[in-house]
C-alpha positions as CSV (number, residue, x, y, z in Angstrom):
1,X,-80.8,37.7,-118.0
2,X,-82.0,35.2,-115.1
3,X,-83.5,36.2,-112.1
4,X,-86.3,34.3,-110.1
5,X,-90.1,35.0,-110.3
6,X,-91.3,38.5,-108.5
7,X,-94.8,39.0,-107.5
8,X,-94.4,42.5,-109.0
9,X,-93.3,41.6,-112.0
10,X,-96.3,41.3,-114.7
11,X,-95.2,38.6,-116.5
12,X,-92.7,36.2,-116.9
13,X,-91.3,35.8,-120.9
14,X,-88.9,33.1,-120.1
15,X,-91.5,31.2,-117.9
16,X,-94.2,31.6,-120.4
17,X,-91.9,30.9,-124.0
18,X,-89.2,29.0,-123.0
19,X,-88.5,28.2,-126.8
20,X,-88.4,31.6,-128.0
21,X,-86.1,32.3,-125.0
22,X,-83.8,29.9,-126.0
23,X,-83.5,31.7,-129.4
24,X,-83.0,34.9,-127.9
25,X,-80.1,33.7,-125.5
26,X,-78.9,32.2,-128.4
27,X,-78.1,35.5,-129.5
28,X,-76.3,36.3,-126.5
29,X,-74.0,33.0,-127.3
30,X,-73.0,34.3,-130.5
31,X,-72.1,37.6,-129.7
32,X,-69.8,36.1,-126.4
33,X,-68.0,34.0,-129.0
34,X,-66.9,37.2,-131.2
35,X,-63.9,39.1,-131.8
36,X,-65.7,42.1,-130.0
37,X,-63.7,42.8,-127.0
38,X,-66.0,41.5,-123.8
39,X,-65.5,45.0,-122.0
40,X,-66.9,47.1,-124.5
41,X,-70.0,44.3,-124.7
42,X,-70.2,45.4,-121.8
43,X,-70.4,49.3,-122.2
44,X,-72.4,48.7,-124.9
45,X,-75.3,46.8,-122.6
46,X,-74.6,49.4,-119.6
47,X,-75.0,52.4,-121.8
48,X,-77.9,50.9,-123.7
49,X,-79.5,50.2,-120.5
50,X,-79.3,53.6,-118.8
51,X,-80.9,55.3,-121.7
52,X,-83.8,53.2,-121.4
53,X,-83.7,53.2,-118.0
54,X,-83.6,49.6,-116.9
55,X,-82.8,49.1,-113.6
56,X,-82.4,45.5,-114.0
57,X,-80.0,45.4,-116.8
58,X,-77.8,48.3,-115.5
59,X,-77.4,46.6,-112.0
60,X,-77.1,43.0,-114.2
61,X,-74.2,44.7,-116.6
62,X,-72.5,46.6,-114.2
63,X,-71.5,43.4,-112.0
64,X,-70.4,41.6,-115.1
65,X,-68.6,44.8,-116.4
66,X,-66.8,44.9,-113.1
67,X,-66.0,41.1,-113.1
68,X,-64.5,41.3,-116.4
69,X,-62.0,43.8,-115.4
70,X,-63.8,46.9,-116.0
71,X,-63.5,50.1,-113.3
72,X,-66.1,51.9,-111.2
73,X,-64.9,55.3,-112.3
74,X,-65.5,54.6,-116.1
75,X,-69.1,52.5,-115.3
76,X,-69.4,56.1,-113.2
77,X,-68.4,58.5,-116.1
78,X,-70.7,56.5,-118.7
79,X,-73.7,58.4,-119.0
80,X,-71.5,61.3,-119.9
81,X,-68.7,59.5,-122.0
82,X,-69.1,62.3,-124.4
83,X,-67.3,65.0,-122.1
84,X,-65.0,61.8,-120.2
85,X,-61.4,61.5,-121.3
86,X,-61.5,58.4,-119.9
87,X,-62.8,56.2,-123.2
88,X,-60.5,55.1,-126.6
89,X,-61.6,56.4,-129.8
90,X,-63.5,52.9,-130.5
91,X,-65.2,53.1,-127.6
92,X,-66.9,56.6,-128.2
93,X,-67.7,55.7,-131.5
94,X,-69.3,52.6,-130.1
95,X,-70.8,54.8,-127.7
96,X,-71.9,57.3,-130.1
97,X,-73.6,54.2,-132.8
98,X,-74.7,52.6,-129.3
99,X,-77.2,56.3,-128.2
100,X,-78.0,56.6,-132.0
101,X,-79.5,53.0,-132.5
102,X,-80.9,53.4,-129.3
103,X,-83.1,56.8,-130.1
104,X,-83.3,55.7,-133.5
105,X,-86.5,58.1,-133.6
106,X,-84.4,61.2,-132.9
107,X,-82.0,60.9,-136.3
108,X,-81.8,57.7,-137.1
109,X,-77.7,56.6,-137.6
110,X,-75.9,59.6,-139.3
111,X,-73.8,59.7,-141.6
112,X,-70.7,61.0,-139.7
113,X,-71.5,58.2,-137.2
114,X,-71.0,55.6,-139.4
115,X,-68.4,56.9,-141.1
116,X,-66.6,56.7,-137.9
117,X,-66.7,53.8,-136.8
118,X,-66.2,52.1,-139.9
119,X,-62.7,53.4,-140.0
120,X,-62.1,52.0,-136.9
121,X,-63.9,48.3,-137.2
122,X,-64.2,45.7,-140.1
123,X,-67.8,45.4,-141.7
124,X,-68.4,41.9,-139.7
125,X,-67.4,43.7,-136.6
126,X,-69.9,46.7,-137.8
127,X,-72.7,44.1,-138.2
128,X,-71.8,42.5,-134.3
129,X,-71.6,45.7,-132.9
130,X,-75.1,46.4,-134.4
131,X,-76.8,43.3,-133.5
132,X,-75.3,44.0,-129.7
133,X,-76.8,47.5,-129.5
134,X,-80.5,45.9,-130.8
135,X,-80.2,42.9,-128.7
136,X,-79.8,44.8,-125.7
137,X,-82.3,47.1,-126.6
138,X,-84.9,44.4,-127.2
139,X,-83.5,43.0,-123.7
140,X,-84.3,46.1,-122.2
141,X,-87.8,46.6,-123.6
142,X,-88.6,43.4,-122.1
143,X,-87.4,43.5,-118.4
144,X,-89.1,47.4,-118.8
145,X,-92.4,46.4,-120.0
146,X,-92.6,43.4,-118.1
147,X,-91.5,45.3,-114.4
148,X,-88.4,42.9,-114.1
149,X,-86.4,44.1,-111.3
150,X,-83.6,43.0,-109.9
151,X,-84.1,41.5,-105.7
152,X,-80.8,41.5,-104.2
């Protein structure tokens, strides 16, 4: 997440604690150097990001989505995946972990959820895929509370 200073923005995180930004791009490091397939990384941040409506991280994701390969009709049919033939079986359980994490308040991660997906990925896999929905999240609740937004 790089962009340059905005007046409207309230504060600057990365400007302000460059150390702890390091850490949290570490983060970002890890996860690119995964088994997790980039594309769904990348549905993963997008989906995350429209849920919490950041505008930054949706407009961000979607260019790096599109750059790895991924098409504007699927980034178009995201927000309602649920009812859109046009995702695999991982991916909507992905998906499905991705808006549970995400409104964690509503019902926490259910059973059939997890149940799910662990048929469909390895526990390590499980645990990235985790970390990538809450690292997003966290991601998002910065640019939100800090007014990040995107200039060009």
């Amino acid at each position: 997440m790089s962009t340059t200073f905005n007046p409207q923005q309230r504060i600057n995180i990365k400007a302000l604690e460059p150390e702890c930004w390091k850490l949290i791009i570490e983060i970002e490091h890890y996860l690119a150097n995964t088994s997790l397939d980039p594309q769904l990384r990348e549905l993963i941040k997008i989906r995350t990001s429209q849920i919490n409506k950041c505008a930054f991280c949706i407009d961000l994701h979607t260019k790096d989505a599109l750059k790895l390969g991924e098409t504007e009709r699927r980034i178009f049919a995201l927000s309602a995946w649920q009812e859109s033939p046009l995702f695999s079986e991982k991916e909507r359980a992905v998906l499905k972990l991705t808006e549970e994490i995400t409104k964690i308040t509503e019902a926490g991660v259910t059973d059939d959820t997890y149940d799910k997906i662990s048929t469909l990925f390895s526990k390590n896999e499980i645990a990235q895929i985790i970390i990538a929905i809450n690292h997003m999240n966290f991601l998002n609740r910065v640019a939100v509370s800090t007014k990040l937004i995107h200039l060009s």
